[in-house]
C-alpha positions as CSV (number, residue, x, y, z in Angstrom):
1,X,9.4,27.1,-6.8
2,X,13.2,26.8,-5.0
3,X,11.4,26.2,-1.5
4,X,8.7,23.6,-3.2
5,X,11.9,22.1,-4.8
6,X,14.0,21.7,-1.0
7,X,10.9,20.1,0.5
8,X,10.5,17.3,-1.7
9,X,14.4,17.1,-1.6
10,X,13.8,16.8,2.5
11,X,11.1,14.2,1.8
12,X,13.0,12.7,-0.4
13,X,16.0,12.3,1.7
14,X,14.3,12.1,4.7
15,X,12.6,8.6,3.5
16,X,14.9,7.3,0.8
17,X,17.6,5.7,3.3
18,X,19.9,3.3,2.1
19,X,18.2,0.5,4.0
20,X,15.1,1.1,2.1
21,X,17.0,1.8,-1.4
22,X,18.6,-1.7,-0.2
23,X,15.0,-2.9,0.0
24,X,13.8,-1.8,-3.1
25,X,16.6,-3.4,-5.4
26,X,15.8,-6.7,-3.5
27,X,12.0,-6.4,-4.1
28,X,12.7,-5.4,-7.9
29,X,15.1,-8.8,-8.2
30,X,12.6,-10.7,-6.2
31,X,9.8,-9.8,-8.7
32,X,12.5,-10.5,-11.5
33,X,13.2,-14.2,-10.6
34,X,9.5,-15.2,-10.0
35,X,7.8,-13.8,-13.0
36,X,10.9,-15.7,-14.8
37,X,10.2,-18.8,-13.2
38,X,6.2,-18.1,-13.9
39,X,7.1,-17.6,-17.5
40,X,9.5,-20.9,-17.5
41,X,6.2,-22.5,-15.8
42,X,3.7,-21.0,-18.1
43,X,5.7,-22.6,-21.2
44,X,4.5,-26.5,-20.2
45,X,1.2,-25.4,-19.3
46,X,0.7,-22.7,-22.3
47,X,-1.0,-25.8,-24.5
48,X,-3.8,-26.7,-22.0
49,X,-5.1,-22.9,-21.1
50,X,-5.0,-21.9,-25.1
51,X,-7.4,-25.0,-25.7
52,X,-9.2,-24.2,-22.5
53,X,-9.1,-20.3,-23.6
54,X,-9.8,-19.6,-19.5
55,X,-8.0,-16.0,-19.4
56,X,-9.0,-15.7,-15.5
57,X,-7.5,-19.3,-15.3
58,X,-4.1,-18.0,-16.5
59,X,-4.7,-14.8,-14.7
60,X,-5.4,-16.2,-11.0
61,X,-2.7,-18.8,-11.4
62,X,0.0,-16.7,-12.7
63,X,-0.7,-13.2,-11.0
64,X,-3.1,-14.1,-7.8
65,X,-0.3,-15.4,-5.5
66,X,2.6,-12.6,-6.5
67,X,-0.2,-9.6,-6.1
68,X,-1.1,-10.8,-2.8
69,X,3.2,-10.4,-1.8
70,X,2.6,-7.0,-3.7
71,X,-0.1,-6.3,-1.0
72,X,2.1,-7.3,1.8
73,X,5.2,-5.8,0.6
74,X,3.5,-2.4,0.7
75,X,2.4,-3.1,3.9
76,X,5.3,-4.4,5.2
77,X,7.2,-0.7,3.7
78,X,4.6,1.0,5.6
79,X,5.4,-0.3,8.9
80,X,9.0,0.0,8.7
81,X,9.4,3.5,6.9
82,X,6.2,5.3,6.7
83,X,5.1,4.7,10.0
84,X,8.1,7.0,11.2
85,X,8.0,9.9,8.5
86,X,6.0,12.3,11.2
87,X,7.8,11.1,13.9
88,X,11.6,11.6,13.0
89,X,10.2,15.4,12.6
90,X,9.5,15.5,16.0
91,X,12.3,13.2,17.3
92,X,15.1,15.5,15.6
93,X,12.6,18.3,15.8
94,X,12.5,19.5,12.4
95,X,8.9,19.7,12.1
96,X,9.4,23.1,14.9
97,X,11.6,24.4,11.5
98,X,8.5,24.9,9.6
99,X,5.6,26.6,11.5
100,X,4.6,28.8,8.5
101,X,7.3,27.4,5.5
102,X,5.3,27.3,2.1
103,X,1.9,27.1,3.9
104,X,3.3,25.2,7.4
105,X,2.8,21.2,8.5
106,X,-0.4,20.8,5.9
107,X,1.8,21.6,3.3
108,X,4.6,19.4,4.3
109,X,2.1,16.6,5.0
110,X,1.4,16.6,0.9
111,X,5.0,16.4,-0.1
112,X,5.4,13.5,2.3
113,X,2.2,11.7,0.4
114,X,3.3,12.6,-2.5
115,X,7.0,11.3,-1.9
116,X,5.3,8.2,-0.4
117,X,3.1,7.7,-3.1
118,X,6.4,7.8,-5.8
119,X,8.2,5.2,-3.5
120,X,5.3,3.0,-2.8
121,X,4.5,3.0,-6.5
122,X,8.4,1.9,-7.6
123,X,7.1,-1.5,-5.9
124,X,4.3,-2.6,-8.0
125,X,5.9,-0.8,-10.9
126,X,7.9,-3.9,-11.6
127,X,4.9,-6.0,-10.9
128,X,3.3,-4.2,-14.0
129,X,6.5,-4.8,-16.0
130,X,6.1,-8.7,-15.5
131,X,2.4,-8.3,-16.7
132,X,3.5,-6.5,-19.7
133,X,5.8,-9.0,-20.6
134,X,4.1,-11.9,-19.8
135,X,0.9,-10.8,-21.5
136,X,3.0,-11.0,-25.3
137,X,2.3,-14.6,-25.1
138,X,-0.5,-14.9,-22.8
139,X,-4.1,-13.3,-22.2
140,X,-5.3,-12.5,-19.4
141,X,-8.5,-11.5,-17.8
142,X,-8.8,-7.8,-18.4
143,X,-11.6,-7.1,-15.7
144,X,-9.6,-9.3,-13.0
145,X,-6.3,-7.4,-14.0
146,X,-7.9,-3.9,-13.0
147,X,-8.8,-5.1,-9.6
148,X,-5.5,-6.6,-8.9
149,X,-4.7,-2.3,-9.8
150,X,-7.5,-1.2,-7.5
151,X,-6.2,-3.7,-4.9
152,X,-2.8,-1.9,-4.4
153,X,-4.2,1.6,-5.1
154,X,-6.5,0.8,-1.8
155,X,-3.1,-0.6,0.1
156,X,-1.4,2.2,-0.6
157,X,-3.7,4.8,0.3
158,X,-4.5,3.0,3.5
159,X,-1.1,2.6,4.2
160,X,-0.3,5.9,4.1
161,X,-3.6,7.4,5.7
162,X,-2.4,4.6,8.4
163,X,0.8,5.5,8.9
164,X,0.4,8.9,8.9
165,X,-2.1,9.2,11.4
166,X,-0.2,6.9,13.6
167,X,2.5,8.6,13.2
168,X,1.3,12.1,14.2
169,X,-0.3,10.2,17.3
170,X,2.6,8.6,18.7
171,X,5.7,10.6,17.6
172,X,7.9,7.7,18.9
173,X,9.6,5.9,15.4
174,X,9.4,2.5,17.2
175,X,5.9,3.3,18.8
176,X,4.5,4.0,15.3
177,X,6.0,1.4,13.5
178,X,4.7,-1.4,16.4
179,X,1.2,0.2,16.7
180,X,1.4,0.3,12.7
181,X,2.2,-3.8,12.6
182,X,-0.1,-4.6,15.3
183,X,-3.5,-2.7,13.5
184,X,-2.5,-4.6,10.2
185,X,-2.5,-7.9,12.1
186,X,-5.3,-7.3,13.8
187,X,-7.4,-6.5,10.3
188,X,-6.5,-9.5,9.2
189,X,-7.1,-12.0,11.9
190,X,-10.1,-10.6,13.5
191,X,-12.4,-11.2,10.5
192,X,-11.1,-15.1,10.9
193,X,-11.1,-15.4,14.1
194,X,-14.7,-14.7,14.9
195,X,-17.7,-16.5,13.2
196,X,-20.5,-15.5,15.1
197,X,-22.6,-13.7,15.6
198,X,-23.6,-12.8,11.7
199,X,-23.9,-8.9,12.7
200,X,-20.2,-8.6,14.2
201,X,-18.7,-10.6,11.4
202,X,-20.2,-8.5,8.6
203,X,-19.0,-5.6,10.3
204,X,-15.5,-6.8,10.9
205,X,-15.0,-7.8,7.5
206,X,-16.3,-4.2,6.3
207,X,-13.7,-2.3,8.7
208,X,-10.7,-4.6,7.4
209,X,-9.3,-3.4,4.0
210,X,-8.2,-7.3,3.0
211,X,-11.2,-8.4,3.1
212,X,-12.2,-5.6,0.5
213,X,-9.1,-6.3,-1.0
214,X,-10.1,-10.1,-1.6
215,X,-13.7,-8.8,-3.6
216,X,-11.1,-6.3,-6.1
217,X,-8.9,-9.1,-6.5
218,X,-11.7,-11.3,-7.9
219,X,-12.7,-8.3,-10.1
220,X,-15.1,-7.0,-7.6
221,X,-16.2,-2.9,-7.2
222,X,-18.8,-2.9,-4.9
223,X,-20.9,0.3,-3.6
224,X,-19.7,-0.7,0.4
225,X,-15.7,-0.9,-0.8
226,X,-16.2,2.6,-2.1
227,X,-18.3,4.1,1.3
228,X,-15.1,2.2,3.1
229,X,-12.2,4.4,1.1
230,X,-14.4,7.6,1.6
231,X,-15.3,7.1,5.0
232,X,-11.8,6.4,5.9
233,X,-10.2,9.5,3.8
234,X,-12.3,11.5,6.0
235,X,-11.4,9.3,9.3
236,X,-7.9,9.5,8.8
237,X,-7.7,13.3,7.7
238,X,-9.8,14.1,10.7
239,X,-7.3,12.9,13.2
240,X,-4.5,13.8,11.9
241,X,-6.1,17.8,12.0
242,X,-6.8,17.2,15.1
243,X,-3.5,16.1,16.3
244,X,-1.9,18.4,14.5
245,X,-3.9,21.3,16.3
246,X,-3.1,19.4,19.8
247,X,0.9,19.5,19.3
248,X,0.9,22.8,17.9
């Protein structure tokens, strides 16, 4: 129980800088300020949407735009600090510390999701607090709420299947965290840049997770978003097994 305890304190510390503790207070006032000024905002137009009674009105208006800089917040996290949590390992080799601790690098890799997970969910934890205030004096759309959940549950897994797997690849911190920025950029201008033919489009907008991001945010769950996060736990799994195995 000691040795599970002083890995998660190595995750822990190993991630957790001050630059991203930094970070994290800023995101946390940053989410503080707007959903105060969206409350201040919602008080003159509170009249019209009660008459109206449009719940996903209220919902998209008042929630759409700050869970899309959710979305890119988590992103934006995962380029600049989980893209290098493999990589430090071998930079300051560390990882060669552990060839058969508590189970060896497979077991380290979970208490590095798990450790990501907890950081990554601190971001949109104060998103949920804004909701939950905001929702004493206005209804929202219940159905478009959940996907707005589902939306940064998919970022965050992605993110960290990404990053990970990038990681393990390159074992370079600015390498990773480059390669990480440019394959998020990429998903999310390819699918506009291209507009024929039908075939390649469909299939671009089914690799990129915004644009399966875009159907949860309008309260979406379709049967292809669901083959997408399966095919892709297995994708990103594989590889990093198999690059595990080839710098072992």
């Amino acid at each position: 129980m000691m040795h599970k305890k002083n890995l998660l304190y190595k995750e822990y510390y190993l991630q957790a800088s001050l630059l991203s503790l930094g970070m994290l207070t800023l995101i946390w006032t940053i989410f503080a300020l707007y959903f105060l000024a969206a409350f201040q905002e919602y008080q003159h137009l509170a009249p019209q949407l009660a008459q109206l009674e449009n719940r996903r009105g209220a919902t998209q208006m008042l929630l759409l735009p700050v869970n899309q800089l959710v979305i890119w917040i988590i992103i934006t996290w995962s380029v600049f600090f989980a893209a290098r949590t493999i990589s430090q390992e071998y930079q300051w080799q560390t990882i060669t510390l552990y060839p058969k601790y508590l189970g060896g690098f497979f077991y380290q890799i979970i208490f590095k999701i798990i450790v990501l997970i907890i950081i990554l969910t601190t971001l949109i934890i104060s998103f949920w607090f804004g909701v939950a205030w905001l929702s004493q004096g206005t209804q929202f759309d219940n159905g478009l709420l959940i996907g707005f959940l589902a939306s940064q549950i998919l970022t965050i897994a992605y993110a960290i299947g990404l990053s990970l797997t990038i990681s393990i690849i390159l074992k370079q911190n600015t390498s990773a965290s480059m390669c990480c920025a440019i394959i998020w950029l990429l998903w999310w201008l390819l699918p506009l840049l291209f507009n024929s033919p039908a075939s390649l489009v469909a299939m671009l907008q089914w690799l990129s997770p915004f644009a399966h991001n875009d159907l949860l945010m309008q309260g979406q769950f379709t049967l292809q978003t669901l083959i997408f996060i399966i095919l892709h736990i297995i994708f990103f799994l594989s590889l990093i097994y198999y690059y595990q195995q080839e710098n072992h």
